[in-house]
C-alpha positions in Angstrom: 0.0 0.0 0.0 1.6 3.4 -1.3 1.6 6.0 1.8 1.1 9.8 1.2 2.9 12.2 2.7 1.3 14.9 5.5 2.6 18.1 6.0 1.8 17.4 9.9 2.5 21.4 11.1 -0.1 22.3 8.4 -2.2 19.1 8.8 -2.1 19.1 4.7 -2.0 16.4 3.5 0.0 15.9 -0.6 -3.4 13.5 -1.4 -5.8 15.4 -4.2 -8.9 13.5 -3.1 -8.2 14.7 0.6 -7.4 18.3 -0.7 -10.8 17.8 -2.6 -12.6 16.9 0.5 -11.5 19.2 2.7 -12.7 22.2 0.3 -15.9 20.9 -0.4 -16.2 20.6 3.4 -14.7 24.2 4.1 -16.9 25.5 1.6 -19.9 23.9 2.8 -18.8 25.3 6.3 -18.8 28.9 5.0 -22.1 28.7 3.0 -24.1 27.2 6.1 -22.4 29.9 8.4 -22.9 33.1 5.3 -26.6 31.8 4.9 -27.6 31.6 8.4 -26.4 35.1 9.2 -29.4 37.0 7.5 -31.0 35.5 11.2 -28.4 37.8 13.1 -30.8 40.3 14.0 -33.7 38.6 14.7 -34.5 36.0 17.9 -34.5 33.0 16.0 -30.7 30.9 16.1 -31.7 27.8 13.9 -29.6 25.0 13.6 -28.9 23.7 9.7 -31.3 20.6 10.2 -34.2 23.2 11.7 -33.3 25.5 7.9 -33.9 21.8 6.0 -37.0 21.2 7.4 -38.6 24.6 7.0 -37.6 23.9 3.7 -39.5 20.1 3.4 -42.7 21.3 4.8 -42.5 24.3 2.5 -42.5 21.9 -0.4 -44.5 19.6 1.4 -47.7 21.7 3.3 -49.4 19.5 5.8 -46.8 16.5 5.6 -46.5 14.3 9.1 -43.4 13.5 11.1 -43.6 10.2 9.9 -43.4 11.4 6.2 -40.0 14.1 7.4 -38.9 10.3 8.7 -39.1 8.3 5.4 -37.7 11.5 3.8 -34.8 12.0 5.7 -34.0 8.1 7.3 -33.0 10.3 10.4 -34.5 9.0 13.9 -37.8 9.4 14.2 -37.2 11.0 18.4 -35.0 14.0 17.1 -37.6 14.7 14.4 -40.1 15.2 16.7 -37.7 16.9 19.1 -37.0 19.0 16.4 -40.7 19.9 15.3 -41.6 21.0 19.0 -39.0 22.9 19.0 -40.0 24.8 15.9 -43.7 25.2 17.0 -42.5 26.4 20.2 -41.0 29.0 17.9 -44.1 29.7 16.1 -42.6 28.6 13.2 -44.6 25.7 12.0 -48.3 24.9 13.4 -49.9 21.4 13.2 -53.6 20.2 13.2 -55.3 16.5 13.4 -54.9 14.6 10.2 -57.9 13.6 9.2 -57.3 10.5 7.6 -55.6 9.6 11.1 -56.2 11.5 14.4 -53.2 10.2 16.1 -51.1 12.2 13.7 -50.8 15.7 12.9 -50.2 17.5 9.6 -47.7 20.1 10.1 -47.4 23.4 8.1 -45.0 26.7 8.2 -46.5 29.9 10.1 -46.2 32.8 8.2 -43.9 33.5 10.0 -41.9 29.9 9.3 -42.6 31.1 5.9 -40.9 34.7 6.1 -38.0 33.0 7.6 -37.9 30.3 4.8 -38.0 32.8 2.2 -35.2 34.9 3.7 -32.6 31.3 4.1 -33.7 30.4 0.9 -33.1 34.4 -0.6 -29.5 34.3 1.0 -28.6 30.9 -0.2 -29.5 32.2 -3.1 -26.7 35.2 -3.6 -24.4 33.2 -1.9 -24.3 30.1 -4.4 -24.3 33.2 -7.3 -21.2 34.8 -5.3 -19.5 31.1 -5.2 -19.7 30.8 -9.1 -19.0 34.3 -9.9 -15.9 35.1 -12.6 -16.6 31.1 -13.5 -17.3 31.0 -17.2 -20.7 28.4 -18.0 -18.7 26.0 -19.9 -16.6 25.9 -16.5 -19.6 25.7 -13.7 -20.9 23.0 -15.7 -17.8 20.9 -16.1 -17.6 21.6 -12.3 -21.2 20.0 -11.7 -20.7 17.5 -13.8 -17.6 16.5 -12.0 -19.5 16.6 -8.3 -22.3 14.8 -9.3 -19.5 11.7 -10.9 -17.9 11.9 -7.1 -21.6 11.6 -5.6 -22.4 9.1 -8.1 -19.1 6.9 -7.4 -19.7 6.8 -3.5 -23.3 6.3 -4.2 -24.2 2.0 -3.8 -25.2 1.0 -6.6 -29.1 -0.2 -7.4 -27.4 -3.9 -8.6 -26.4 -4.4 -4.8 
């Protein structure tokens, strides 16, 4: 097995698919931390998974926790943990389903929906500002090339 050489003072390491990594995490870092900053001024600190959700039952109006639980696969406990902690914000509001009384259909507040808007707004100029002075020819060779990496780790359906 060939060994790669770390620049341990630096922590860099001389492996491309590492240095890859690592800026695809960085960048992610700084685009989560830009877009959540148009919340500065106002009392609500959401986390990134509280953002994501917003943004399901905005595409998804009167959805259940159990549907947010065969969309994501996360646990079913921090969903819901989640979810009060969002209508205890006054950010989504729920109501019996009627097909099923034990569960409740959960929708954005207009308020949840203001907030929404102004995530997705920011996200918005932010992934512009990431690909500005990038020629089109270049952003999509660049997508094409991210969606071959999320492809390649990506099982296959023959498994």
């Amino acid at each position: 097995m060939e060994r790669h050489k770390v620049d341990k003072i630096n922590n860099l390491s001389e492996n491309i698919s590492e240095k890859i990594f690592a800026s695809i995490h960085a960048l992610m870092h700084v685009i989560r931390s830009e877009q959540y900053k148009v919340l500065r001024d106002s009392p609500y600190e959401l986390t990134h998974m509280e953002g994501k959700m917003l943004g399901f039952f905005s595409r998804h109006p009167g959805a259940t926790l159990r549907d947010l639980v065969e969309h994501t696969g996360r646990d079913k406990g921090q969903l819901a943990r989640t979810i009060k902690d969002l209508k205890e914000q006054g950010l989504l509001s729920s109501e019996p389903d009627p097909q099923d009384r034990r569960s409740q259909q959960l929708n954005l507040t207009a308020e949840g929906i203001r907030i929404h808007e102004s995530l997705i707004g920011q996200l918005d100029q932010l992934t512009q500002s990431a690909i500005q002075g990038m020629s089109q020819a270049d952003a999509q060779q660049l997508h094409a090339l991210l969606e071959q990496m999320r492809e390649n780790l990506q099982p296959s359906s023959d498994e």
